[in-house]
N, C-alpha and C positions, 0 to 999 in steps of 0.2 A: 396541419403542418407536421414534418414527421423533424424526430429532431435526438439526438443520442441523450440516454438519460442516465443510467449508470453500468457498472457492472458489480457482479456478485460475487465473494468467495466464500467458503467456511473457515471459520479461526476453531483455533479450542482454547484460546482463553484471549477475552475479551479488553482484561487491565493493560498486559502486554503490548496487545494490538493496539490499543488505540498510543500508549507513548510510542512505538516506534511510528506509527503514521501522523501523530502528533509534530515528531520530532522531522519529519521528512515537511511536514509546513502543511499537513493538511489540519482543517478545522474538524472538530465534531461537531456535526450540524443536529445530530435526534439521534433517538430509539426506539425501535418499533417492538413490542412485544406482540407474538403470536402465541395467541391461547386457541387451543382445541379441547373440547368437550371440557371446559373447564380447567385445562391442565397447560404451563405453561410449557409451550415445545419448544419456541426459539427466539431469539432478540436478535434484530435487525438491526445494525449498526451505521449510521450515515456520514463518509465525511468527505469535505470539499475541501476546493481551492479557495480564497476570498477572491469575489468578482469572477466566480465560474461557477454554472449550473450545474455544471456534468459532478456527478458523484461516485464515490467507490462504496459498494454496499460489503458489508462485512457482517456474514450470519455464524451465529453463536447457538447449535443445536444443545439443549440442558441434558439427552441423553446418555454424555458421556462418551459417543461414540468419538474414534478416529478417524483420518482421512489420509491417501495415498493421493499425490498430488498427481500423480501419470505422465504419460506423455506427450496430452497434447498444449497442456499450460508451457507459456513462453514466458512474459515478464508484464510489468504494464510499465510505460515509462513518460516521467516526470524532468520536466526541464526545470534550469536553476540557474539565477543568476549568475553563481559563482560555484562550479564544484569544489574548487580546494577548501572553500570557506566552508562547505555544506558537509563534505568530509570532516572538515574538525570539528564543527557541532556534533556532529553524528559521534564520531570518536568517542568526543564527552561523554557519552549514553551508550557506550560499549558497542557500537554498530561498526561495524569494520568492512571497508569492501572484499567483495570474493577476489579482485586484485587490484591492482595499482592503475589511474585512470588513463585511457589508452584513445587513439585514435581509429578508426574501421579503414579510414582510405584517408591516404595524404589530402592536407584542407581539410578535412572535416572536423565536426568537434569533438571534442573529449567525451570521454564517459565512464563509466564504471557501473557492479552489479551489487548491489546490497539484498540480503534476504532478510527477510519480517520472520516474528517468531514461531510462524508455522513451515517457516522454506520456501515462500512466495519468492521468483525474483522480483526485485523494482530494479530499471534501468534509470542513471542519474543523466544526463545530456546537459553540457554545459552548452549554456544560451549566451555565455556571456564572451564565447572566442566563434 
């Protein structure tokens, strides 16, 4: 059976990442270390929804290096019961949207853009209008 299992980004610091995707409701599920020739390259970060399979992997290269995120990253996006509620927890933890939550097409739901602290966007989609 073929079936979507996660995706992958690089962070460069890994404390960060996990409170803002903590804070956005996801769980930390593990940690994968990658060792080559003895030498530890990278840690795999895993974290989910509770009651969903599908994971957002998040790699931690120990060399120091940076990353340019480019042009072809868009956002990944997370539905939420309640944006305005989800926005004031976020507040709490200094998370601010890039603007005030907005509509695409009359009828549709709300939403807004938050970035993680490498400049990821996540898209919020209120589930709940």
């Amino acid at each position: 059976m073929t079936g979507y299992l996660h995706t992958m980004y690089r962070i460069t610091d890994p404390e960060k990442s996990r409170a803002f995707y903590e804070a956005l409701g996801f769980e930390f599920r593990r940690e994968f270390p990658i060792v080559r020739d003895g030498e530890l390259e990278a840690t795999n970060f895993f974290f989910g929804f509770p009651g969903q399979q599908e994971e957002l992997e998040l790699t931690f290269n120990h060399d120091g290096r940076s990353y340019e995120l480019g042009t072809g990253y868009g956002h990944i996006a997370i539905g939420v019961d309640d944006l305005d509620a989800t926005l004031a927890r976020l507040r709490d933890q200094d998370i601010e949207p890039e603007r005030q939550p907005y509509r695409v097409r009359e009828g549709g739901a709300r939403l807004c853009f938050v970035r993680d602290p490498d400049g990821y966007r996540v898209e919020l989609i209120d589930r709940g209008n």
